[in-house]
C-alpha positions as CSV (number, residue, x, y, z in Angstrom):
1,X,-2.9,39.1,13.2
2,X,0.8,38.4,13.3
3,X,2.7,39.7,10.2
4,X,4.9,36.7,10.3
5,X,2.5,34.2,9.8
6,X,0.6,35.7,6.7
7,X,1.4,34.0,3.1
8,X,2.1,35.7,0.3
9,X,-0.7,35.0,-1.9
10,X,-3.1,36.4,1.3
11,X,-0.8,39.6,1.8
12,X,-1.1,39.9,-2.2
13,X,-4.9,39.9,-2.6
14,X,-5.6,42.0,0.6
15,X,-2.9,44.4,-0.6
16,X,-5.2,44.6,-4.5
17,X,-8.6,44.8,-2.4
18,X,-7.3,48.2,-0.2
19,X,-5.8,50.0,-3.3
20,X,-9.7,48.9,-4.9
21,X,-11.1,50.2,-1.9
22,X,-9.1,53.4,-1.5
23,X,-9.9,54.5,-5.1
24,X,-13.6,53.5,-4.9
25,X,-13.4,56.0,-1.7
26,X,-11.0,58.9,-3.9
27,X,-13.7,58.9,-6.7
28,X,-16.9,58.8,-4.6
29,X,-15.5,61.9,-3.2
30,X,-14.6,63.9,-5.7
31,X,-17.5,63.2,-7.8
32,X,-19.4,64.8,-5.1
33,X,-16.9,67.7,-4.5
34,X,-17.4,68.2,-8.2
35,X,-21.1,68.2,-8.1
36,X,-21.4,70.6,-5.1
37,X,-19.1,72.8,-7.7
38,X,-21.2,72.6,-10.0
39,X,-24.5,73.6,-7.8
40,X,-22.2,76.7,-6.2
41,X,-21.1,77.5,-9.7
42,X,-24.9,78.0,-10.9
43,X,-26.1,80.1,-7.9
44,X,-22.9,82.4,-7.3
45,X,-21.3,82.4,-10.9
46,X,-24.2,82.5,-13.2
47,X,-26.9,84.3,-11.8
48,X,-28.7,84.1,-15.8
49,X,-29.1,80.5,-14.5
50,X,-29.9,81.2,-10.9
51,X,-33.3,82.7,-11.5
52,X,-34.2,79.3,-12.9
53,X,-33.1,77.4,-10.8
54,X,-34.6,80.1,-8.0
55,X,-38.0,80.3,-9.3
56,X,-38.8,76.7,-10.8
57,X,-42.7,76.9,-10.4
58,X,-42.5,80.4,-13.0
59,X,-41.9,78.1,-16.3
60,X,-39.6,80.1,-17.6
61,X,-38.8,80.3,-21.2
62,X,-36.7,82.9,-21.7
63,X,-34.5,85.7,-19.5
64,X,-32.9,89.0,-20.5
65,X,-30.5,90.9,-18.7
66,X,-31.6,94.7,-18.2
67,X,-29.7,96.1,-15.5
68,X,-26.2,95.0,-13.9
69,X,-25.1,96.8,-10.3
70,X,-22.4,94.3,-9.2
71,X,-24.7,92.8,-6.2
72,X,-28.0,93.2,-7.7
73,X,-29.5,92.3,-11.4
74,X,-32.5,93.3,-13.0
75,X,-34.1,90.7,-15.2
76,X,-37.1,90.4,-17.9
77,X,-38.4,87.2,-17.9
78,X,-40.7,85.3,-20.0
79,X,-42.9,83.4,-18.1
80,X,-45.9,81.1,-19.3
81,X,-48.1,83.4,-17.5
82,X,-46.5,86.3,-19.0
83,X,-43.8,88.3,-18.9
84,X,-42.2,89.1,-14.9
85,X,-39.6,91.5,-13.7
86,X,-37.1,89.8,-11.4
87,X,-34.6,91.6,-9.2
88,X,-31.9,89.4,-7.9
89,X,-29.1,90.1,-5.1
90,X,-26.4,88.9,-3.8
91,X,-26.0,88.8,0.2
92,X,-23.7,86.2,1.9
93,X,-21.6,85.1,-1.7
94,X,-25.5,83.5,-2.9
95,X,-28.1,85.4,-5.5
96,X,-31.9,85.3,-3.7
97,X,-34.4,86.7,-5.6
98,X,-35.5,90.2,-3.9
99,X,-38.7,91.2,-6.0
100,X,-41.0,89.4,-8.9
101,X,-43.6,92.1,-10.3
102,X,-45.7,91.0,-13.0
103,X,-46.0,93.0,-16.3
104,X,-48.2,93.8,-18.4
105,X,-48.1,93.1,-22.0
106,X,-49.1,95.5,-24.8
């Protein structure tokens, strides 16, 4: 395309479409950088949350801090089947859940 040859009123609307197209791609992006914040956030900031978000299929309804070593936390969680104890770690910057018993209630 030679520069030279281009009118105004073309060089105007194509100049209107990239800025449009440069801040559609500028928002896609950090939308999704703030999402994938977000998701980190929940796993490596709140652990509270993590063991919801780790163990989905429990239906938990409530969950109580007991025990906090740094790296690992000791939960009591209220479960629709019951009450559980959940140990979390932390091993690579991400909580995984280490050990579910089940408990008895009295």
């Amino acid at each position: 395309m030679d520069i030279r040859l281009t009118s105004s009123g073309h060089f105007n609307r194509l100049m209107v479409w990239l800025l449009i197209a440069g801040a559609t791609v500028i928002i896609v992006i950090s939308l999704l950088a703030r999402a994938q914040l977000n998701l980190q956030a929940a796993l490596t900031d709140k652990p509270d949350l993590a063991v919801m978000i780790l163990l989905p299929e429990e239906g938990i309804t409530d969950v109580s801090l007991l025990r906090d070593l740094g790296l690992e936390r000791d939960y009591l969680v209220e479960t629709t089947s019951g009450p559980k104890f959940v140990k979390l770690r932390k091993t690579g910057g991400k909580w995984h859940v280490a050990e579910v018993n089940r408990l008895r209630e009295d």
